[in-house]
C-alpha positions in Angstrom: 0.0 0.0 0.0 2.5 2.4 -1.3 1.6 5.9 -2.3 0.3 4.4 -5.9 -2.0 1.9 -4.4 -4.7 0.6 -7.3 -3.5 3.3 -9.2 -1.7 1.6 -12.2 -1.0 3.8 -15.1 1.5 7.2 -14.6 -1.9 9.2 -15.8 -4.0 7.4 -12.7 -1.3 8.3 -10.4 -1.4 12.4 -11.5 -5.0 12.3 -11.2 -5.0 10.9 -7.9 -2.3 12.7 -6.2 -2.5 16.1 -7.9 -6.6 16.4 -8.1 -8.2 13.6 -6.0 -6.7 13.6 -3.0 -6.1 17.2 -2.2 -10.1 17.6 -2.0 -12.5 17.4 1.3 -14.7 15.2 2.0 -18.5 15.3 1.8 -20.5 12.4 3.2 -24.0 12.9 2.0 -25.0 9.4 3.6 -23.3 7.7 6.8 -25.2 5.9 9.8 -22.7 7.7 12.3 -23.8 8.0 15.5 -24.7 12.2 16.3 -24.4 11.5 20.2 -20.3 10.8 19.9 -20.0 13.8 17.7 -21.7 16.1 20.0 -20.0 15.0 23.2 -16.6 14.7 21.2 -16.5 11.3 22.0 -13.1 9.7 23.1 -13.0 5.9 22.2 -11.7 3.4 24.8 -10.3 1.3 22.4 -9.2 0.2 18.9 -11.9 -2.6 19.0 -14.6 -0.3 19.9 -14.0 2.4 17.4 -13.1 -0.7 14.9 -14.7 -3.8 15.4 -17.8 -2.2 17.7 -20.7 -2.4 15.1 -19.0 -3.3 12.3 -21.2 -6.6 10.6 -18.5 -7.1 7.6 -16.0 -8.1 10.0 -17.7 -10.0 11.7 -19.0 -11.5 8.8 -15.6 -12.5 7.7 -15.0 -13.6 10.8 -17.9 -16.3 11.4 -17.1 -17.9 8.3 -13.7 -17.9 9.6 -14.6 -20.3 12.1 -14.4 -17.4 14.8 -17.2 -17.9 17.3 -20.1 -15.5 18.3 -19.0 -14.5 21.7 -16.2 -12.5 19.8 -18.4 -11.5 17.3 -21.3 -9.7 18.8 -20.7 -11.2 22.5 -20.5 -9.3 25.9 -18.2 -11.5 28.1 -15.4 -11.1 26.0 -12.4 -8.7 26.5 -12.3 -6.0 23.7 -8.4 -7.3 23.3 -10.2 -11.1 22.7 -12.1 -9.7 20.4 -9.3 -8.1 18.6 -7.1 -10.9 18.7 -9.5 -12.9 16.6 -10.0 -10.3 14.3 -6.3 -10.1 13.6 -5.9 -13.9 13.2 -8.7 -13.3 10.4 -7.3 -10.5 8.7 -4.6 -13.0 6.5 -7.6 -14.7 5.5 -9.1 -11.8 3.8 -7.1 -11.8 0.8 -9.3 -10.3 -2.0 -12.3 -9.8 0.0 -12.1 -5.6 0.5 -11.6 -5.6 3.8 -8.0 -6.7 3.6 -7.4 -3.0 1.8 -10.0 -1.3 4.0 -8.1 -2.6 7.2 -4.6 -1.3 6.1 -5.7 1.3 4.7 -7.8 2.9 7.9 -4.2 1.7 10.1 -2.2 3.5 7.8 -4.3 6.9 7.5 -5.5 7.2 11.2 -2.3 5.8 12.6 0.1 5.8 10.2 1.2 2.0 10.6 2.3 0.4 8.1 2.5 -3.0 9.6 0.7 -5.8 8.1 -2.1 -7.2 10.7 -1.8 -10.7 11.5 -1.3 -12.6 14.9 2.4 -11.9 15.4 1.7 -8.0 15.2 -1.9 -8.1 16.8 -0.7 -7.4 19.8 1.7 -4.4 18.7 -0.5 -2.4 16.7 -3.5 -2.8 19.1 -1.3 -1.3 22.1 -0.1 1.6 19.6 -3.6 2.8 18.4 -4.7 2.1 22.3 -2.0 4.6 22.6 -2.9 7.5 20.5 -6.7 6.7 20.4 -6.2 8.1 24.6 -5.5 11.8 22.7 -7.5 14.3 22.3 -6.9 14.5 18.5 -8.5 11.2 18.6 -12.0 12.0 19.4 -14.6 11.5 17.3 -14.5 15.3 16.0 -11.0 14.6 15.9 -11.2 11.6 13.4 -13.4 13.9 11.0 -10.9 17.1 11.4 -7.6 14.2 10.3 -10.1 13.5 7.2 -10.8 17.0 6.3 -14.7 16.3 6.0 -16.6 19.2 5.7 -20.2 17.7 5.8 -21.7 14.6 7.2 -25.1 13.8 6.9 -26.4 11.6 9.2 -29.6 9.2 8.9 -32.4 9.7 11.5 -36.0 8.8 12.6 -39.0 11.4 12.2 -39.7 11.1 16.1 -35.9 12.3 16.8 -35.5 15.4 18.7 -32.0 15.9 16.7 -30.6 17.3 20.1 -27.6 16.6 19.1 -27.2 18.0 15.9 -28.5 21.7 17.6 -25.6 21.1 20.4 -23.2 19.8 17.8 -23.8 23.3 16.0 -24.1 25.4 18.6 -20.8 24.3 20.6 -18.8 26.1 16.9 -18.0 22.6 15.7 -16.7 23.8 12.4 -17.6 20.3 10.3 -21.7 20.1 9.2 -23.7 17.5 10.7 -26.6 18.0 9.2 -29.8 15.1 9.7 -31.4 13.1 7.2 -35.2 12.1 7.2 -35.9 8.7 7.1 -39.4 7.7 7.8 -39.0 4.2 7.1 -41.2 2.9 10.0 -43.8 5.1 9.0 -44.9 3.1 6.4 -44.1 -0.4 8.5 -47.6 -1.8 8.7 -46.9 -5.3 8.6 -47.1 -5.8 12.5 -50.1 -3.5 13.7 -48.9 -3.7 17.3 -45.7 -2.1 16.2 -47.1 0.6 13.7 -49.7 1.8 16.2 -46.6 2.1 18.8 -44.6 4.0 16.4 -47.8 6.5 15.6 -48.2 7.3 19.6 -44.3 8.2 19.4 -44.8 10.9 16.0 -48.2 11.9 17.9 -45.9 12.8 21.4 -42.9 14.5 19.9 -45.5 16.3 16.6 -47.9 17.7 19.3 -50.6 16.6 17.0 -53.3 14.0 18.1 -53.6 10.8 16.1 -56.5 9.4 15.1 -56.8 9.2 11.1 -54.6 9.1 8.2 -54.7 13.0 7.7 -53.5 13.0 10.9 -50.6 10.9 10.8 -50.1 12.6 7.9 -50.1 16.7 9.5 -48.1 15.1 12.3 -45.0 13.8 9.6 -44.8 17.1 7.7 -44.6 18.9 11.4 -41.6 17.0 11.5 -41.1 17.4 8.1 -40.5 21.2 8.8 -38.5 20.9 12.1 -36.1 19.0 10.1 -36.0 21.5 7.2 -35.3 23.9 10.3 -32.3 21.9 11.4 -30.4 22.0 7.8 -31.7 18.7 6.5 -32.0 18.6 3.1 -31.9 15.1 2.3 -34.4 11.8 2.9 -33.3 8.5 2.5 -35.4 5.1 2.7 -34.6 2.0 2.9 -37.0 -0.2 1.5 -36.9 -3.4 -0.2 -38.4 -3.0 -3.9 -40.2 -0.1 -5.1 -44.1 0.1 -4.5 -46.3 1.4 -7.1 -49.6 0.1 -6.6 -52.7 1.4 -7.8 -54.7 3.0 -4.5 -57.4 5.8 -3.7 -57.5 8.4 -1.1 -60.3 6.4 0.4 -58.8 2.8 0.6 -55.7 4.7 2.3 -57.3 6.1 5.0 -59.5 2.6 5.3 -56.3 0.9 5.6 -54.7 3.5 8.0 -57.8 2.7 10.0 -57.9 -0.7 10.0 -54.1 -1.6 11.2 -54.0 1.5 13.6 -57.0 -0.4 15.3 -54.6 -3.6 15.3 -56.0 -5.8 12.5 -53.5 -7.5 10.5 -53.4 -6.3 6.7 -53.8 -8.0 3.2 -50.7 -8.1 1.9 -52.2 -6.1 -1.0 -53.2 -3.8 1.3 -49.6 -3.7 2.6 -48.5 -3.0 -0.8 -51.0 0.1 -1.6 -50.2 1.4 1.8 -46.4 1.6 1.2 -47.1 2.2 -2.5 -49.1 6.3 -1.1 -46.9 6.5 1.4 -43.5 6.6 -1.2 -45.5 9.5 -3.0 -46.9 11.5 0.0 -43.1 11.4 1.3 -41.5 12.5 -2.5 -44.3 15.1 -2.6 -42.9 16.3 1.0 -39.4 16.6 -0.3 -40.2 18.0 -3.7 -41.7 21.1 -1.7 -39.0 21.7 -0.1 -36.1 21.0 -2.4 -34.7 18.5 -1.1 -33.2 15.5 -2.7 -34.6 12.1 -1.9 -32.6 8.7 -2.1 -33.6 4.8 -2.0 -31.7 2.0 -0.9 -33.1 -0.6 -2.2 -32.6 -5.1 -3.0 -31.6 -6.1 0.6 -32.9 -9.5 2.0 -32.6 -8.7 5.5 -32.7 -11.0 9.1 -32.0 -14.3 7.0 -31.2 -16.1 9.7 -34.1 -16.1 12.5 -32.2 -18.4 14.9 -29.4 -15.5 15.3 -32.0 -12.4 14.6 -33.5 -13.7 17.8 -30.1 -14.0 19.5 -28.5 -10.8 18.4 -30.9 -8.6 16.3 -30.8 -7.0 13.2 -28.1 -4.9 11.6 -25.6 -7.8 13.0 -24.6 -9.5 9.4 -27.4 -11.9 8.3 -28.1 -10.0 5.2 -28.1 -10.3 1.9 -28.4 -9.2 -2.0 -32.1 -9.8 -2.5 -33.8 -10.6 -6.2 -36.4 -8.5 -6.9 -38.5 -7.5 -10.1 -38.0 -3.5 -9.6 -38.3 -2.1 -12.8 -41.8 -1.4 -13.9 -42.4 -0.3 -10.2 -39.5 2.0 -10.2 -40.6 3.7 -13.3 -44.1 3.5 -12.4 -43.4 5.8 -9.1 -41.2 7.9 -10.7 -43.6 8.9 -13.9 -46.4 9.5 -10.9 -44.1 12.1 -9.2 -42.8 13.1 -12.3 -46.5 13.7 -14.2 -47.2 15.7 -11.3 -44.3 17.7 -11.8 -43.3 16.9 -8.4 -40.2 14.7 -8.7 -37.6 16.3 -6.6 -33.8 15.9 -7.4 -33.5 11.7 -6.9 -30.4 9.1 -5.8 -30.9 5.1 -6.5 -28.8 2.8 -5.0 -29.3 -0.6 -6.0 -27.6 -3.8 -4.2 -27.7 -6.2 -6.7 -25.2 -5.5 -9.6 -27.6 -6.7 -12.1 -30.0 -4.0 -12.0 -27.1 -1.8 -12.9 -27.6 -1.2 -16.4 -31.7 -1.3 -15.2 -30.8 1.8 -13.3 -28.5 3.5 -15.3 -31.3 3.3 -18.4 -33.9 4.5 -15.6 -32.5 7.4 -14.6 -32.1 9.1 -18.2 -35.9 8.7 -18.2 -36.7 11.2 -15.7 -33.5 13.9 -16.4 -35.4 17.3 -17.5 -32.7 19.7 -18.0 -33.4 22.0 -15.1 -30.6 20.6 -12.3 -27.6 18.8 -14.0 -27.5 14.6 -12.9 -31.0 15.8 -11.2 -31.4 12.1 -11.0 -28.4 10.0 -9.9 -28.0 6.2 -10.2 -26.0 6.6 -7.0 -22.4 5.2 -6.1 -22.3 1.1 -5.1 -23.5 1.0 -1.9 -23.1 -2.2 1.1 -22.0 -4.8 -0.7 -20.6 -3.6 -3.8 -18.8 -0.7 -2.3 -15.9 -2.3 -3.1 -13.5 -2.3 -6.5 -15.3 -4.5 -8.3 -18.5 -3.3 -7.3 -17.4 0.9 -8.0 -16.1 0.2 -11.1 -19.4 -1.8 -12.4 -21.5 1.0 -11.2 -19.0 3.7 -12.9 -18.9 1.3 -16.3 -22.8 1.3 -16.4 -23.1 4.7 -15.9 -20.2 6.1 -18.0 -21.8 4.0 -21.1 -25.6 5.0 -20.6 -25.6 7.8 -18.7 -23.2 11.0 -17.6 -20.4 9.8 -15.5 -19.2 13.3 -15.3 -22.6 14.4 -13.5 -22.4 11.1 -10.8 -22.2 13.1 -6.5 -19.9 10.5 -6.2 -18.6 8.3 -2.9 -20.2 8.4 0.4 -19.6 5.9 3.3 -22.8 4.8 4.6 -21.0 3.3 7.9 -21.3 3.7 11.6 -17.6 4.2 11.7 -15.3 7.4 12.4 -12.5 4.8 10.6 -14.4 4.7 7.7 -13.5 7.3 5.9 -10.8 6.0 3.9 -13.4 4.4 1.5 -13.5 8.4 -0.5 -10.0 7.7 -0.5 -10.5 3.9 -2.0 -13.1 5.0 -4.3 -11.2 7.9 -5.9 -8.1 5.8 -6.4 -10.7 3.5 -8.3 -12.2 6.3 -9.9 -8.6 8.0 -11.1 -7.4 4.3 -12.3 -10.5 3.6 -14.1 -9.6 7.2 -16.2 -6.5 7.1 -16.3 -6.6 3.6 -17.9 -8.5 5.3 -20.5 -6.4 7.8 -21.6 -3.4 5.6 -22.0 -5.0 3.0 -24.0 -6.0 6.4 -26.5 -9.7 6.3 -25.5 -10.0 9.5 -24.0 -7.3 11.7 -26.0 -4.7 13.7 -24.5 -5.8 16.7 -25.5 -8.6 16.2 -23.0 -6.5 15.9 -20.1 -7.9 19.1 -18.8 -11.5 18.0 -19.1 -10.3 14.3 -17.2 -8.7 16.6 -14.6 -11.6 18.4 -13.5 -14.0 15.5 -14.2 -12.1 14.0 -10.9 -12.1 16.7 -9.1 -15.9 16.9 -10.0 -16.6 13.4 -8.8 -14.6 13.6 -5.7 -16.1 16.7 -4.1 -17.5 19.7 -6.6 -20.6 17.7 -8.1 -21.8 16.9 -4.2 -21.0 20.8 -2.9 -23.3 21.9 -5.8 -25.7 19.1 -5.7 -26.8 19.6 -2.3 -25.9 22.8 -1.6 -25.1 22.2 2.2 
């Protein structure tokens, strides 16, 4: 991992080190946790700033042969943790997390050592070591990786508390919130929908009884999070929902699972299928730029969703038949002329050309990239899995409009991935030019194209 790490042409390595790297970073999409950047929050250890959430290690590390307990378990020491973590890292080889885990040692520490059982031991006591000052912190990670904006990804019933003391204490870095209303539309367990409504009803101030009101209660906190600097939703959802419904059947439905009766699964499907529009209509009004995650197959594995909950590395790439329902949502928003600026991140690489196609549907000339087959995301934000999106994109679409690289993590290490994903990026160009596909004379079209794509297309995108 030298200073011309993935970059293998002498044009990939001036792209990267003259235009790519000298630029901030802008993370339009993380899961960071707002509590640790408002308290500045020191971390007690390696393993807890490293290994403490983090489901692709431990991932790697089940099939391994590493058990649970030093997975996700509570008995164990966080240096027993880290130990097996370390004897798993030489079995990584190919698998991204090889390059991620050097890669975050090496820009947060500065070690260049090689993790394996032999050096576990060394390089755990030294970032123990430096992790103890103050330039550690959580602010402090984000200052050593010259972010400039984060945007983090929170509930409709949050009271964002700590994104007002984050900006108020002077923090000089953005955190600005991002809406997602995701359990809003959950109505597939009534006991659990009607639970979530009497939480929007408390924090809204706005009584509950009927769809409308459910629905003044979400655009109250629609406009408190305008108020806080959001200017982004996100939803994670598993296909798109484009069912044909009526204002009446909505509000029948509404009633019937807020009074706790189970719902047809059709009725399931028109309910999420209004709910998608009402929420695009809400961010349309207010300019804001909405974005879906969608194709995961999540909690596969009941047995260990019982034992250690979701978000813990039982999920997968789903199959689903998205197409007609993506386009059939979009067209409603757009026919309406209320489709606001759009990001779609699809996790299963074979909807990639799907998207790409998609997306040049719905452009109309007044925002540039106004809607943005966005960067590979979970499982494919890796090599492979960038340069598949980039190819797609760069054949059917407008590579030079893509916002680029975001981290989507719960990790103040993470970071590094802008770094992995322009190196990518710069290679993929720089390839290009030397094998005469892009000409020379164009080198000052390449050079800002980077530069774009790293950090200029997201500052004017969103506009933070």
């Amino acid at each position: 991992m030298d200073k011309h790490f993935l970059l293998q042409t002498e044009t990939a390595q001036k792209l990267y080190h003259e235009h790519a790297a000298k630029l901030p970073i802008i993370d339009y999409h993380c899961h960071l946790s707002p509590r640790m950047v408002a308290d500045d929050y020191q971390f007690k250890s390696l393993t807890e700033v490293w290994l403490g959430g983090d489901h692709y290690k431990w991932r790697a590390m089940r099939t391994n042969g590493i058990d649970e307990r030093y997975c996700t378990g509570k008995e164990t020491t966080d240096w027993e943790k880290f130990e097996k973590w370390a004897e798993t890292v030489p079995y990584t080889l190919r698998n991204p997390l090889y390059h991620w885990t050097h890669l975050e040692l090496k820009t947060a520490f500065g070690i260049d050592k090689i993790l394996n059982p032999s050096t576990a031991r060394e390089i755990y006591d030294e970032c123990n070591a430096k992790l103890a000052l103050p330039e550690y912190s959580a602010r402090g990670m984000m200052r050593r990786y010259r972010v400039e904006a984060v945007c983090t990804t929170d509930d409709p019933v949050d009271s964002l508390e700590h994104h007002i003391a984050t900006r108020n204490s002077g923090f000089e870095i953005k955190m600005l919130p991002t809406w997602r209303p995701d359990k809003a539309m959950a109505v597939e367990v009534p006991a659990d929908f009607r639970a979530y409504m009497e939480q929007l009803a408390q924090v809204s101030g706005v009584t509950i009884r009927s769809f409308d009101d459910m629905v003044a209660a979400l655009r109250r906190r629609h406009d408190f999070f305008a108020e806080q600097g959001c200017k982004l939703s996100d939803h994670g959802i598993e296909e798109f929902y484009a069912e044909a419904y009526t204002d009446a059947e909505i509000r029948a439905i509404f009633n019937k699972v807020y009074g706790g009766t189970a719902l047809r699964s059709g009725e399931i499907l028109q309910f999420k299928s209004a709910m998608l529009v009402l929420f695009g209509e809400m961010d349309w009004e207010k300019g804001w730029t909405q974005q879906f995650h969608y194709g995961t197959l999540r909690n596969n594995n009941s047995k260990m969703f019982g034992l250690v909950g979701a978000d813990t590395g039982f999920d997968s790439i789903g199959e689903f038949s998205t197409a007609k329902a993506l386009s059939k949502f979009l067209d409603r928003l757009n026919s309406a002329g209320k489709l606001t600026k759009t990001i779609l991140y699809n996790l299963n690489p074979c909807a990639n050309e799907m998207i790409a196609t998609m997306v040049g549907n719905f452009q109309d000339g007044t925002v540039a990239g106004k809607i943005q087959f966005g960067s590979g995301w979970w499982f494919l934000d890796q090599k492979d899995g960038m340069e598949k999106q980039m190819n797609a994109l760069s054949v059917l679409g407008l590579l030079s409009r893509f916002v680029g690289m975001l981290t989507d993590s719960r990790s103040f290490l993470s970071y590094p991935r802008h770094e992995y994903f322009r190196r990518t990026l710069c290679n993929l160009l720089g390839r290009d030019v030397e094998n005469g596909e892009i000409p020379v004379s164009e080198m000052a079209r390449v050079n800002q194209m980077v530069e774009d794509i790293s950090y200029y297309n997201a500052k004017h995108f969103f506009r933070f």
